[in-house]
Every structure is written in C-alpha cells, then in structure tokens.
PDB file of N, CA, C and O in Angstrom:
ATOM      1  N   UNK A   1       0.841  -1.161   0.000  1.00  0.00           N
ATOM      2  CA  UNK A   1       0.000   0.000   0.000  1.00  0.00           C
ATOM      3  C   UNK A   1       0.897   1.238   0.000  1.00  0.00           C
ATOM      4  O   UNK A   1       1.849   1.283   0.778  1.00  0.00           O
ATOM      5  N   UNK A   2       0.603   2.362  -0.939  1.00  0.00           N
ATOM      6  CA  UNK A   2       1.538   3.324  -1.012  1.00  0.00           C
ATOM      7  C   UNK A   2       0.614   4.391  -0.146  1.00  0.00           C
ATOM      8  O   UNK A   2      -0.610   4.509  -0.101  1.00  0.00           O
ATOM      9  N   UNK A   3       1.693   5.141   0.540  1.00  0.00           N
ATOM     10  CA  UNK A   3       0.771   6.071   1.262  1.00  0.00           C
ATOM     11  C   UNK A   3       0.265   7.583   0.417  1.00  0.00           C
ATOM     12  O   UNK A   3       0.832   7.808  -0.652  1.00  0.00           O
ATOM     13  N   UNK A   4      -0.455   8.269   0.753  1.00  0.00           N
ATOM     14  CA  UNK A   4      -1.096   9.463  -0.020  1.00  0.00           C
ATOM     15  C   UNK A   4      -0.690  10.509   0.741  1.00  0.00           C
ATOM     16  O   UNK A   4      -0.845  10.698   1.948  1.00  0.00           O
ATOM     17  N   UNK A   5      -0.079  11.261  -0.201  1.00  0.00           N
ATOM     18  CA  UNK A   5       1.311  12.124  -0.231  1.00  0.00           C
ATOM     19  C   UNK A   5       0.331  13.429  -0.464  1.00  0.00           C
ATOM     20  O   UNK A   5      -0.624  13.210  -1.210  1.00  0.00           O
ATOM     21  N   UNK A   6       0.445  14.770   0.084  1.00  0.00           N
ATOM     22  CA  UNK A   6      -0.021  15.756  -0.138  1.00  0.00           C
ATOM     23  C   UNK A   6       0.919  16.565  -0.964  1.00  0.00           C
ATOM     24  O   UNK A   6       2.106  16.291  -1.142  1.00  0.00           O
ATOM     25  N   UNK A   7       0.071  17.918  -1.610  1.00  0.00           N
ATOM     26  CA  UNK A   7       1.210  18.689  -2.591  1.00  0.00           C
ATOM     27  C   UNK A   7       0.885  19.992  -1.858  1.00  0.00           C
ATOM     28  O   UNK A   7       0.293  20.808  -2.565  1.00  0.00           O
ATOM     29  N   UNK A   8       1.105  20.322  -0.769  1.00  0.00           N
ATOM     30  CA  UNK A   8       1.087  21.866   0.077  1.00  0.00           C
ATOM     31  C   UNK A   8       2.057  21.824  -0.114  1.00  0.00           C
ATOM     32  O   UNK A   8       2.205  22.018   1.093  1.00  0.00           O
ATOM     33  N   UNK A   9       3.440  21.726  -0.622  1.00  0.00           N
ATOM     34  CA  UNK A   9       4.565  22.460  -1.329  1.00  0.00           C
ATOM     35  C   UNK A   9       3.829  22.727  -2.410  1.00  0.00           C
ATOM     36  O   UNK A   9       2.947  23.341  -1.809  1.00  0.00           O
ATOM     37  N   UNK A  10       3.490  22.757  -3.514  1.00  0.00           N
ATOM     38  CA  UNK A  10       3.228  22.732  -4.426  1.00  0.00           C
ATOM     39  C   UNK A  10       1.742  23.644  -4.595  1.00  0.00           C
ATOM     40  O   UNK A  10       1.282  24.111  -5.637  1.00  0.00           O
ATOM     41  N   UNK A  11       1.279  23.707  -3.463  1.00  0.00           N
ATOM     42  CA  UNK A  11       0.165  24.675  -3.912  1.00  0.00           C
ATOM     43  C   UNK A  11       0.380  25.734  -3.513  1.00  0.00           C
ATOM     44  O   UNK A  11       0.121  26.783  -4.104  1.00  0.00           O
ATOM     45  N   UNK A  12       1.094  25.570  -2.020  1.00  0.00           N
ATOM     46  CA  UNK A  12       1.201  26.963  -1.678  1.00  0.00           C
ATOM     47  C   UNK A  12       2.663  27.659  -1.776  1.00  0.00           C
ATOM     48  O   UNK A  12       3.115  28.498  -0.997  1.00  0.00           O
ATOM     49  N   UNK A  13       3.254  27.142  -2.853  1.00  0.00           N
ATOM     50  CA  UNK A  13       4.515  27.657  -3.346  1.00  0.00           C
ATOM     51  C   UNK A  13       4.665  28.658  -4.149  1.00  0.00           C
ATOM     52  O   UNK A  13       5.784  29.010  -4.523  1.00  0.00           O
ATOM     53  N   UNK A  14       3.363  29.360  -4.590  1.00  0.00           N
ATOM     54  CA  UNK A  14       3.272  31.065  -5.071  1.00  0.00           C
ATOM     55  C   UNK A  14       2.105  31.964  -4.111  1.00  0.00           C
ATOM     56  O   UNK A  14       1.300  32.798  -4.526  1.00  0.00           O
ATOM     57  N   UNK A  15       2.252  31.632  -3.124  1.00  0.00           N
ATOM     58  CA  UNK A  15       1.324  32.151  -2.094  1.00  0.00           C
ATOM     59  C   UNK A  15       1.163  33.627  -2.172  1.00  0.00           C
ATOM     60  O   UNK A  15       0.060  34.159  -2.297  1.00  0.00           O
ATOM     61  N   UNK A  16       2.370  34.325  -2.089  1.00  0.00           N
ATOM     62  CA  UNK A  16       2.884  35.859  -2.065  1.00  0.00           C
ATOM     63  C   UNK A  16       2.301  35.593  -2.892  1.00  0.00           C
ATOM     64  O   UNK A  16       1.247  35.209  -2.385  1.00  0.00           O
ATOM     65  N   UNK A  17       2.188  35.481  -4.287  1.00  0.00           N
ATOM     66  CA  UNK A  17       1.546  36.123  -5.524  1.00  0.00           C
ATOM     67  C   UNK A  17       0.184  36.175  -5.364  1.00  0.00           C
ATOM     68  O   UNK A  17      -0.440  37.050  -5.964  1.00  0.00           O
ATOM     69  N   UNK A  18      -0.477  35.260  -4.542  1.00  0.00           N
ATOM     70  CA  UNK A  18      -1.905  35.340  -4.611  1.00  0.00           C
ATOM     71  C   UNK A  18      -2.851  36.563  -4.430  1.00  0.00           C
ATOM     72  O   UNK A  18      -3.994  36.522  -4.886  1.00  0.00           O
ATOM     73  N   UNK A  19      -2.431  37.529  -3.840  1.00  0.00           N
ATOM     74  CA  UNK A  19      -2.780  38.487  -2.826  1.00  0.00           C
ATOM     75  C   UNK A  19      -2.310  39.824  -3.816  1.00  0.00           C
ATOM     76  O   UNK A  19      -1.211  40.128  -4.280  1.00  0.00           O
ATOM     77  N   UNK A  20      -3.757  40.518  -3.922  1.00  0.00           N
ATOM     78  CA  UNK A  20      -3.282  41.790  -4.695  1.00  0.00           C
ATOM     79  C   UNK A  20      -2.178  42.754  -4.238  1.00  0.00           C
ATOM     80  O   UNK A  20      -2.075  42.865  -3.017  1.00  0.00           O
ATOM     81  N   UNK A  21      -1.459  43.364  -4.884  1.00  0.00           N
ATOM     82  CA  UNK A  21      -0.114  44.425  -4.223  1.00  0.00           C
ATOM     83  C   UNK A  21      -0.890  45.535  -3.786  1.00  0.00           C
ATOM     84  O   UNK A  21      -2.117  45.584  -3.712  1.00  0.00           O
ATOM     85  N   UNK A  22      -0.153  46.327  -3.534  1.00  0.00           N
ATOM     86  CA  UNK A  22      -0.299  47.723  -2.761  1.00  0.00           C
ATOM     87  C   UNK A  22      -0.820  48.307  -3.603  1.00  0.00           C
ATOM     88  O   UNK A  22      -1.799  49.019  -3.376  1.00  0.00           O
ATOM     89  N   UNK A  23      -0.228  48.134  -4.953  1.00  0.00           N
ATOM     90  CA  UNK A  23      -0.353  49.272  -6.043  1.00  0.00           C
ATOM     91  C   UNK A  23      -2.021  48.993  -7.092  1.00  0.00           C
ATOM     92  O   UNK A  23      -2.744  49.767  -7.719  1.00  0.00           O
ATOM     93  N   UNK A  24      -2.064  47.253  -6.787  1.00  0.00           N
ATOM     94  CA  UNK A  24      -3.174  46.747  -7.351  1.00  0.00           C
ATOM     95  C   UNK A  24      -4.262  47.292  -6.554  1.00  0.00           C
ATOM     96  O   UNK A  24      -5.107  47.852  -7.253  1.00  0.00           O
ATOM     97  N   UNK A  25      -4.447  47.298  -5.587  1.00  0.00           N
ATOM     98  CA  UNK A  25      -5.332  47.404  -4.818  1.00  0.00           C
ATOM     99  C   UNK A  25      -5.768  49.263  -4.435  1.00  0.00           C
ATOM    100  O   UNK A  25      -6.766  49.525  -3.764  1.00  0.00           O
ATOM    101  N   UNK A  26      -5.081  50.083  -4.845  1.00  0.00           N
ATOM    102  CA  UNK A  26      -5.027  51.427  -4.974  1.00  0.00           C
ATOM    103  C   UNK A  26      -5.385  51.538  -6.361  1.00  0.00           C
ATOM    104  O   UNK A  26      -5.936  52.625  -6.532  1.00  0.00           O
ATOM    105  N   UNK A  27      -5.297  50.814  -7.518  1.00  0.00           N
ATOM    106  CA  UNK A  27      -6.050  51.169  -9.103  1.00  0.00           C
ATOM    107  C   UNK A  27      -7.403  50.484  -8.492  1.00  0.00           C
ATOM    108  O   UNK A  27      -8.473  50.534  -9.100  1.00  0.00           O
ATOM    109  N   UNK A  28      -7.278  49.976  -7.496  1.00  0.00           N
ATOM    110  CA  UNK A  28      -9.280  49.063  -7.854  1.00  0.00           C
ATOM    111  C   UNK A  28      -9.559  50.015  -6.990  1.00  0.00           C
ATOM    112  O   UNK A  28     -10.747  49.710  -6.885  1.00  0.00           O
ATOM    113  N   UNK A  29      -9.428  51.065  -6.169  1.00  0.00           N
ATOM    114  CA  UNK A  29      -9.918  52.061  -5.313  1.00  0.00           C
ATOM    115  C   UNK A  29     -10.261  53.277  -6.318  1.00  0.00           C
ATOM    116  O   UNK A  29     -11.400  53.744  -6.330  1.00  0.00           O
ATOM    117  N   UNK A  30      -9.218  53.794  -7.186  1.00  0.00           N
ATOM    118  CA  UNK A  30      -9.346  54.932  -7.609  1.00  0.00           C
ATOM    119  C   UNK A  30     -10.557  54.386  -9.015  1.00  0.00           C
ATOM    120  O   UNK A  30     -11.268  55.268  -9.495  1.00  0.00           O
ATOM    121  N   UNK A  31     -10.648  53.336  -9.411  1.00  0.00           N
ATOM    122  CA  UNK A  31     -11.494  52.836 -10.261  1.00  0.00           C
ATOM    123  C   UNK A  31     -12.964  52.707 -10.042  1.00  0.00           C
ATOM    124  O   UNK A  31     -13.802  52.882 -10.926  1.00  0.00           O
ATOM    125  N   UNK A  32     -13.219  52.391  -8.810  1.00  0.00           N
ATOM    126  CA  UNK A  32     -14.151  52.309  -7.909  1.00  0.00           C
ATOM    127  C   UNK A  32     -15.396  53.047  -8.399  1.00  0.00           C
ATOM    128  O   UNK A  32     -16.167  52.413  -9.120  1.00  0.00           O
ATOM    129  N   UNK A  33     -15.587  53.903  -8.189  1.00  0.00           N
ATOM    130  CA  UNK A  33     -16.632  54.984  -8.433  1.00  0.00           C
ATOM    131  C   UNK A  33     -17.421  54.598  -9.934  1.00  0.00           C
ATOM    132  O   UNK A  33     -18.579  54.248 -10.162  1.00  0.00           O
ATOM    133  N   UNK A  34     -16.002  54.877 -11.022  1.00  0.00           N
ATOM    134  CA  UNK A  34     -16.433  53.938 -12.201  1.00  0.00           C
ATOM    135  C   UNK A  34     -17.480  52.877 -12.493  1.00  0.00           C
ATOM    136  O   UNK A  34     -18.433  52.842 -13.271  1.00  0.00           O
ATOM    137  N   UNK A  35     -16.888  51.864 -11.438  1.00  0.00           N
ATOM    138  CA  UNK A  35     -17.564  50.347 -11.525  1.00  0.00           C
ATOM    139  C   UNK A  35     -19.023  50.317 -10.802  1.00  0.00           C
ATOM    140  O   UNK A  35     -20.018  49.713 -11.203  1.00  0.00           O
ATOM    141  N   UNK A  36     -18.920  50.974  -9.851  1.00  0.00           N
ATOM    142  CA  UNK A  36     -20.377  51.844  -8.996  1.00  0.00           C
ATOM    143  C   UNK A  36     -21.436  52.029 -10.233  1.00  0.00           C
ATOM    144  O   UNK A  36     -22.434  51.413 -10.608  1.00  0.00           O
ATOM    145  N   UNK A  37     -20.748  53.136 -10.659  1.00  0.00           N
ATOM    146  CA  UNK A  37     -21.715  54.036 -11.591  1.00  0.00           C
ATOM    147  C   UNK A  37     -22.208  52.980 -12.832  1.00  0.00           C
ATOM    148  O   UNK A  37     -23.343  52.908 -13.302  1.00  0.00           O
ATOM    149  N   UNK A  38     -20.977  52.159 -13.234  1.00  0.00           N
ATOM    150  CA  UNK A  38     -21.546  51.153 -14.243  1.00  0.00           C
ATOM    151  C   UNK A  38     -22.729  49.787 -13.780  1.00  0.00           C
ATOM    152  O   UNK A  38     -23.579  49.338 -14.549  1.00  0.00           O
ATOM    153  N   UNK A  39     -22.546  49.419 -12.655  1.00  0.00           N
ATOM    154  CA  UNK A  39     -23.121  48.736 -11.706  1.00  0.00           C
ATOM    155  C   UNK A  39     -24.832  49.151 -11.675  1.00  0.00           C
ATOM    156  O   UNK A  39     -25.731  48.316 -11.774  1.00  0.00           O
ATOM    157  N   UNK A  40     -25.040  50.661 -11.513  1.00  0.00           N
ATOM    158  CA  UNK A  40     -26.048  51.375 -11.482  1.00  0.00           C
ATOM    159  C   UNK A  40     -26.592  51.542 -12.623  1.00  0.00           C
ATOM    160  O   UNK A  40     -27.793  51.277 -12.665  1.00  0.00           O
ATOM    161  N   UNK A  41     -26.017  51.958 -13.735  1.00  0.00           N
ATOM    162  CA  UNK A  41     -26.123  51.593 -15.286  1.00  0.00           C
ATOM    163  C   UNK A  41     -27.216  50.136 -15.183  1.00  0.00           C
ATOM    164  O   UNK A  41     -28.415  49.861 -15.245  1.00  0.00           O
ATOM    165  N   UNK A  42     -25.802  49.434 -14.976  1.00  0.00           N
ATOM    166  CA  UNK A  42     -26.064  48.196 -15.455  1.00  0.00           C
ATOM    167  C   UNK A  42     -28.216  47.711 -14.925  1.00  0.00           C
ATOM    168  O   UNK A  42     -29.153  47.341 -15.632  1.00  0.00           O
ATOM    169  N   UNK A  43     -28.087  48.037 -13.193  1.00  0.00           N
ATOM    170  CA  UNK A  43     -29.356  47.442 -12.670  1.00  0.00           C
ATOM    171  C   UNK A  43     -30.517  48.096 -13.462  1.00  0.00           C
ATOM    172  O   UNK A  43     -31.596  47.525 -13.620  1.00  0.00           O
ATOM    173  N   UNK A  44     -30.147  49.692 -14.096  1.00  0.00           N
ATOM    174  CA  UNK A  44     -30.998  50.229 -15.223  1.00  0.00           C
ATOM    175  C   UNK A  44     -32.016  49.474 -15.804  1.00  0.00           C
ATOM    176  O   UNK A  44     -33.205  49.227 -15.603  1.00  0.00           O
ATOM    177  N   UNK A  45     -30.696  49.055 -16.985  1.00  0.00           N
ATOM    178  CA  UNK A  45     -31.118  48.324 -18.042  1.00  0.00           C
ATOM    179  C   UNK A  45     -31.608  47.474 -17.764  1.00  0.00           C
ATOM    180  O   UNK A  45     -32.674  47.265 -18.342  1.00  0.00           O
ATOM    181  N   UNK A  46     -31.006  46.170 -16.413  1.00  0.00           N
ATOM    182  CA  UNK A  46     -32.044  45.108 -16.186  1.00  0.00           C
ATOM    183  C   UNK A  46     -33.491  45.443 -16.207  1.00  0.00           C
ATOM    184  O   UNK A  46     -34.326  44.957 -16.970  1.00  0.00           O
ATOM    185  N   UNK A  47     -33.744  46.569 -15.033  1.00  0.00           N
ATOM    186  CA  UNK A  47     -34.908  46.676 -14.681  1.00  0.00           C
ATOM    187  C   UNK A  47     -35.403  46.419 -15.774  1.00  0.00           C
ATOM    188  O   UNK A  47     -35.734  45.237 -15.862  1.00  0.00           O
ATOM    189  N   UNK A  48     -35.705  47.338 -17.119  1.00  0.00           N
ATOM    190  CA  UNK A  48     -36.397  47.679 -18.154  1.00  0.00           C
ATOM    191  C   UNK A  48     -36.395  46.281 -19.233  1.00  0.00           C
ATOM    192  O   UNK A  48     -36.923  46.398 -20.339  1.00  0.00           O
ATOM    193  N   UNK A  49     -35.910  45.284 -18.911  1.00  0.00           N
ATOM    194  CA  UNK A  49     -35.457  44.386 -19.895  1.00  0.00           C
ATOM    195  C   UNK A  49     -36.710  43.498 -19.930  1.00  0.00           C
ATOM    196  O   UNK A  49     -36.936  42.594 -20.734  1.00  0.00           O
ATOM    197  N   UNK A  50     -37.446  43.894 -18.966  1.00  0.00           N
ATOM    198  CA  UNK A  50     -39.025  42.259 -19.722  1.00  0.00           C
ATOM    199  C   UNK A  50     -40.047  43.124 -19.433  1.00  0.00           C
ATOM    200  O   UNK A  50     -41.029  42.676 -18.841  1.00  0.00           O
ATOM    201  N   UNK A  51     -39.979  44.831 -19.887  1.00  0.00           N
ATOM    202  CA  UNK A  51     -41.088  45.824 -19.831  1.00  0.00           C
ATOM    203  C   UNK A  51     -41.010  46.897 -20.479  1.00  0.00           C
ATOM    204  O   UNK A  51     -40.000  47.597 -20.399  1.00  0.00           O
ATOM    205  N   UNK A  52     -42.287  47.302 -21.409  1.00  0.00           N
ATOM    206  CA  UNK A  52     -41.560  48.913 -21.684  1.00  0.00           C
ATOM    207  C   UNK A  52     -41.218  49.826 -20.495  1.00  0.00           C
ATOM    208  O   UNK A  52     -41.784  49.716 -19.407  1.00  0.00           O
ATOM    209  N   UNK A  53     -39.995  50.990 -20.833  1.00  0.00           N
ATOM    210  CA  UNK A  53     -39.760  51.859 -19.581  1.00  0.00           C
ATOM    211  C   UNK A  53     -40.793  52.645 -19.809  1.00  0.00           C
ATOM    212  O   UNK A  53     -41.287  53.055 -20.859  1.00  0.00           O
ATOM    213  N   UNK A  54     -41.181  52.880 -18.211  1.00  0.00           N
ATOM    214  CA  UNK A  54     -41.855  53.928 -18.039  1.00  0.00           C
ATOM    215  C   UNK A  54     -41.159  55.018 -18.254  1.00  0.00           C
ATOM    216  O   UNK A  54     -40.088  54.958 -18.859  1.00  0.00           O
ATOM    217  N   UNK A  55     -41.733  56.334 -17.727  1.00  0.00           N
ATOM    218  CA  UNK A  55     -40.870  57.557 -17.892  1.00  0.00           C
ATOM    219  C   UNK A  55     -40.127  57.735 -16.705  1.00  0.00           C
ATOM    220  O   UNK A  55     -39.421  58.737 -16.590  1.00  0.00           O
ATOM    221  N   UNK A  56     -40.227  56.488 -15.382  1.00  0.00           N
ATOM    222  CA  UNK A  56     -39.482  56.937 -14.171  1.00  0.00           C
ATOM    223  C   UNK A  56     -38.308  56.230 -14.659  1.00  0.00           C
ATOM    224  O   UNK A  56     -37.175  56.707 -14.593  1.00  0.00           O
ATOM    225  N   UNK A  57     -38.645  54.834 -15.259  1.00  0.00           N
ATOM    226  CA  UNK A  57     -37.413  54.170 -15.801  1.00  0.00           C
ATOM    227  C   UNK A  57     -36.399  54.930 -16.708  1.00  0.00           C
ATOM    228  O   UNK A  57     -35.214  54.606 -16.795  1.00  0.00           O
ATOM    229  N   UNK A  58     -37.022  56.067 -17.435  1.00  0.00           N
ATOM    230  CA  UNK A  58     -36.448  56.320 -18.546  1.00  0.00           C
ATOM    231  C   UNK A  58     -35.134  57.886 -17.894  1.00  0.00           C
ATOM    232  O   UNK A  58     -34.082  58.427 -18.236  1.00  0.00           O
ATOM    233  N   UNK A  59     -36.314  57.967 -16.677  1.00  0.00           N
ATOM    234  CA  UNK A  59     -35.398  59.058 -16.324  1.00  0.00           C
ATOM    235  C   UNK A  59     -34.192  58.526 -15.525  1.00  0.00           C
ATOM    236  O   UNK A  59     -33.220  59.276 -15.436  1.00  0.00           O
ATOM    237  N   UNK A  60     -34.145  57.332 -14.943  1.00  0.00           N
ATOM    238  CA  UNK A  60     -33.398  56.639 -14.124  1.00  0.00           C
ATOM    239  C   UNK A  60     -32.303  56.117 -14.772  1.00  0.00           C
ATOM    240  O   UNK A  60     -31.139  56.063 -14.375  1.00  0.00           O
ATOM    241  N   UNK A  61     -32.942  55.613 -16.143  1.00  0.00           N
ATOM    242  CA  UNK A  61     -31.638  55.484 -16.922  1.00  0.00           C
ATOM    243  C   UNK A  61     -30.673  56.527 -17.639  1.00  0.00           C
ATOM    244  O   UNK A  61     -29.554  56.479 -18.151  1.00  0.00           O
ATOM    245  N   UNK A  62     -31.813  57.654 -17.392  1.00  0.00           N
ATOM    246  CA  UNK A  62     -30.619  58.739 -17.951  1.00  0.00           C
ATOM    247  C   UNK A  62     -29.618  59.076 -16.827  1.00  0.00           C
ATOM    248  O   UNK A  62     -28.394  59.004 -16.930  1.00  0.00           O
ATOM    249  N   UNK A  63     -30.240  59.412 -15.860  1.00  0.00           N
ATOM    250  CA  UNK A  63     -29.486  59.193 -14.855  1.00  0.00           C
ATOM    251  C   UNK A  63     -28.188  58.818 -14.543  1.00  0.00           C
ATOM    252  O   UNK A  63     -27.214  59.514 -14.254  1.00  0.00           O
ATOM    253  N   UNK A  64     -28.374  57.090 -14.687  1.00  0.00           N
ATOM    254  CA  UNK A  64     -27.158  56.697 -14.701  1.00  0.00           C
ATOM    255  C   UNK A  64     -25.996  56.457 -15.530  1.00  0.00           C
ATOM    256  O   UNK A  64     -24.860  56.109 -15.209  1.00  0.00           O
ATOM    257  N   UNK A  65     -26.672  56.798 -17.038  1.00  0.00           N
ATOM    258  CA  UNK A  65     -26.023  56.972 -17.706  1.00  0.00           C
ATOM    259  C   UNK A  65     -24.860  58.561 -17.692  1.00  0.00           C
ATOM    260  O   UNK A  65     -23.847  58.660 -18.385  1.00  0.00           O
ATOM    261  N   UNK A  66     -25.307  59.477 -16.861  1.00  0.00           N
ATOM    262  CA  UNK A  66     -24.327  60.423 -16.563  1.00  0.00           C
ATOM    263  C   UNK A  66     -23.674  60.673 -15.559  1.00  0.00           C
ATOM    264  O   UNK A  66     -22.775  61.500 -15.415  1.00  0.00           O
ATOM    265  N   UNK A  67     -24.339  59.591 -14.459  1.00  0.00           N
ATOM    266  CA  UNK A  67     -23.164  59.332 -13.849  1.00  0.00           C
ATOM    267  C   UNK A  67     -22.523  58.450 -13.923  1.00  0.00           C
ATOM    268  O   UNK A  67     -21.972  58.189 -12.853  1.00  0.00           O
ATOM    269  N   UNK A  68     -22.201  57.535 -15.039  1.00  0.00           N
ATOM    270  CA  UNK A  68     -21.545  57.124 -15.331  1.00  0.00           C
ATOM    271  C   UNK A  68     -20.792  57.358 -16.332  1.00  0.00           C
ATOM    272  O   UNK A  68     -19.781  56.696 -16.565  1.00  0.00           O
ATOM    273  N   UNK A  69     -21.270  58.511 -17.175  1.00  0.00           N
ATOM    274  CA  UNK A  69     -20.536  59.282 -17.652  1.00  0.00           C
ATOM    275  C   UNK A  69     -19.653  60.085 -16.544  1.00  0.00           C
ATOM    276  O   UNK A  69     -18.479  60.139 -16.911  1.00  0.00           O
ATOM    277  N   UNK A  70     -19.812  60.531 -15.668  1.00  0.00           N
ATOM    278  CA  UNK A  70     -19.514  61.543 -15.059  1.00  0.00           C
ATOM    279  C   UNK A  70     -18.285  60.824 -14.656  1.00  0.00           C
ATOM    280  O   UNK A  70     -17.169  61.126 -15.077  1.00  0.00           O
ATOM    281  N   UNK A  71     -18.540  59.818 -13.787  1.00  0.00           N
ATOM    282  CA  UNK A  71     -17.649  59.187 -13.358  1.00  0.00           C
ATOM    283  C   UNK A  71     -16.119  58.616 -14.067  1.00  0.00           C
ATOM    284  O   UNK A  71     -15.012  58.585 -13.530  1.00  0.00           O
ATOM    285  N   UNK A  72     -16.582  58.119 -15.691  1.00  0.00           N
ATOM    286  CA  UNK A  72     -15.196  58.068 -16.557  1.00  0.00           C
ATOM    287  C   UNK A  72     -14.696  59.564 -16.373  1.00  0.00           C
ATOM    288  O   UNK A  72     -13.767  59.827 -15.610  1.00  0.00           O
ATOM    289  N   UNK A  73     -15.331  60.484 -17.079  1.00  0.00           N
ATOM    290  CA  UNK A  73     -14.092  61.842 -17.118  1.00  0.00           C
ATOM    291  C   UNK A  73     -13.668  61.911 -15.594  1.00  0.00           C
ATOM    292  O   UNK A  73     -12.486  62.174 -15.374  1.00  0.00           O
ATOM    293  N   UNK A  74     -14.279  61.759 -14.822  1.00  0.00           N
ATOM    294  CA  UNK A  74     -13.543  62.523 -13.566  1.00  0.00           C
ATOM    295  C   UNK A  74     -12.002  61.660 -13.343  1.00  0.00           C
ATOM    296  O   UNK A  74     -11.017  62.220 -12.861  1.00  0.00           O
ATOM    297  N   UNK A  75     -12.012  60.235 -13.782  1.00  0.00           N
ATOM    298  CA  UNK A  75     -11.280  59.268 -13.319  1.00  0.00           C
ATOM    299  C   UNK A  75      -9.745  59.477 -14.513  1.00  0.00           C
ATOM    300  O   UNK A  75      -8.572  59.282 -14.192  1.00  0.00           O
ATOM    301  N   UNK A  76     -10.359  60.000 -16.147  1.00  0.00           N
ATOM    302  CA  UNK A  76      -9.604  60.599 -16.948  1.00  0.00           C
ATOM    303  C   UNK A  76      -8.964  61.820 -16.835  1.00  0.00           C
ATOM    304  O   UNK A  76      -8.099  62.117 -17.658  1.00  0.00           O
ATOM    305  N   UNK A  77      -9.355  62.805 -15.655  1.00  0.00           N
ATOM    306  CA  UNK A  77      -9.205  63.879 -15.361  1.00  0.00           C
ATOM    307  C   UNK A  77      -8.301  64.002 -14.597  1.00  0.00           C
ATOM    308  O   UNK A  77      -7.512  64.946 -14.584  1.00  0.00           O
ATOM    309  N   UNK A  78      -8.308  62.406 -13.356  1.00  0.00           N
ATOM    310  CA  UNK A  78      -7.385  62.803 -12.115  1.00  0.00           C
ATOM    311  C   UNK A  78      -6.213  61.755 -12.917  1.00  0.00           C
ATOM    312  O   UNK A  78      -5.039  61.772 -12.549  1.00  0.00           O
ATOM    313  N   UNK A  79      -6.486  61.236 -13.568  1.00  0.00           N
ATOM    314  CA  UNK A  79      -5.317  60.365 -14.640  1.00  0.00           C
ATOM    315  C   UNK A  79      -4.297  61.162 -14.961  1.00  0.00           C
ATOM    316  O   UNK A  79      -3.124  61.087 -14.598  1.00  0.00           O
ATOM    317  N   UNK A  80      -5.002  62.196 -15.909  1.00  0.00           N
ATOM    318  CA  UNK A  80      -4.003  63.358 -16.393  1.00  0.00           C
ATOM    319  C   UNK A  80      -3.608  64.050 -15.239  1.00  0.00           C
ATOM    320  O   UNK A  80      -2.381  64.092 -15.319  1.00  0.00           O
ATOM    321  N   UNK A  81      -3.816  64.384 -14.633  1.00  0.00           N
ATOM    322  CA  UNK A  81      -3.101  65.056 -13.375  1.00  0.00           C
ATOM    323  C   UNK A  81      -2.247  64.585 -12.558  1.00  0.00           C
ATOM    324  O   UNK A  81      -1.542  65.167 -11.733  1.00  0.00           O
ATOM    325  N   UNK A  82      -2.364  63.215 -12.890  1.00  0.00           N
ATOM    326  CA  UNK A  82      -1.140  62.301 -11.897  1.00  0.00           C
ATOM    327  C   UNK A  82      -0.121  62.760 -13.158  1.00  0.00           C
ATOM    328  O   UNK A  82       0.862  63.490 -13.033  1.00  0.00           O
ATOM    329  N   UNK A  83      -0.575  62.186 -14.323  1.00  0.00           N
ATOM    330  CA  UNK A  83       0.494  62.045 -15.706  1.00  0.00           C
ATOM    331  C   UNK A  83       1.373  63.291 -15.733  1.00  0.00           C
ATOM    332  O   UNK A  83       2.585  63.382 -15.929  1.00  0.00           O
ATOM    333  N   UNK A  84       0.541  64.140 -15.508  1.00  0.00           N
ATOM    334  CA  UNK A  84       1.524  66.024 -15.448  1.00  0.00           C
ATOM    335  C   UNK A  84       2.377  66.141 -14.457  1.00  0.00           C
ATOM    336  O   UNK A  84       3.602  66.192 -14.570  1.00  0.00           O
ATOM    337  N   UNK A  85       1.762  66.186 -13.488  1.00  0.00           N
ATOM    338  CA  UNK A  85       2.486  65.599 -11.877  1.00  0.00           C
ATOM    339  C   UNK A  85       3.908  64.735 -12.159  1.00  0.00           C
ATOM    340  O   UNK A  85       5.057  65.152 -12.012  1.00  0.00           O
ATOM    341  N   UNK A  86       3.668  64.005 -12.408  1.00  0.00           N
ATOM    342  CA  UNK A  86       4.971  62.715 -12.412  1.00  0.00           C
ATOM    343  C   UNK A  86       5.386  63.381 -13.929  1.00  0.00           C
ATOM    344  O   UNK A  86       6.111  62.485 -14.362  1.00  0.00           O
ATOM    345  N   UNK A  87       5.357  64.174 -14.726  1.00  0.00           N
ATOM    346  CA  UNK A  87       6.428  64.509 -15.987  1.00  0.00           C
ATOM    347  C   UNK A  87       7.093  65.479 -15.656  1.00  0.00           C
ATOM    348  O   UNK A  87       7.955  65.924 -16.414  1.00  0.00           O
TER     349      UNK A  87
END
C-alpha cells in the first residue's frame, strides 16, 4: 500500500503572488466609483429588460447613464493630473 502524499509544497509555493499588491489594490480604489456608476447603469437596463420603460425608468436610466458618464471623465481627469504631476 503506497501512502497518499499531499502537494502543500506545491500549492502553496506562489502564495505571495496570490494576494493583490499595494499598487493593485489602490487602481481598484481609484477605479471604484467607475464600476459603482456602471453597476447602477447596469441594474438600469435590467430593470427595463421584460417591460416597456416607463418615464421613471427612462429618467433613471438617464441618470445613470451620466453618472456614469460623469464618473469616466472625472477618473480621466485625475489620470491626467497624476500624468503632469509625475512629468
């Protein structure tokens, strides 16, 4: 009978890598707002998807469609300002 050998070398031999960095985890912060606003977008469109929109729907989706507009430029805005900053 051969005995049954585990591979915890082997799995947890890129452990450190598993785990977002400092720097990863500061782009999913400053991104944030973005993914919000698309999120909000997004529950929009569900709503309206097995009904015509009403006009509360319709205003709700405009809605989020500018703040989610809003939300890309602002995130393109503080982009360029790091980019000027650091040149």
């Amino acid at each position: 009978m051969s005995p049954i050998v585990t591979v915890q070398d082997a799995v947890t031999a890129f452990e450190d890598w598993t785990e977002p960095t400092d720097a990863e985890l500061a782009a999913i912060e400053t991104e944030m707002p973005v993914v919000l606003a698309d999120v909000e977008l997004l529950d929009a469109y569900i709503a309206t998807l097995d009904r015509t929109p009403t006009e509360l729907d319709t205003r709700r989706l405009r809605r989020a469609r500018r703040r989610a507009l809003a939300a890309r430029v602002d995130l393109v805005n503080r982009s360029m300002a790091v980019a000027e900053v650091s040149a």
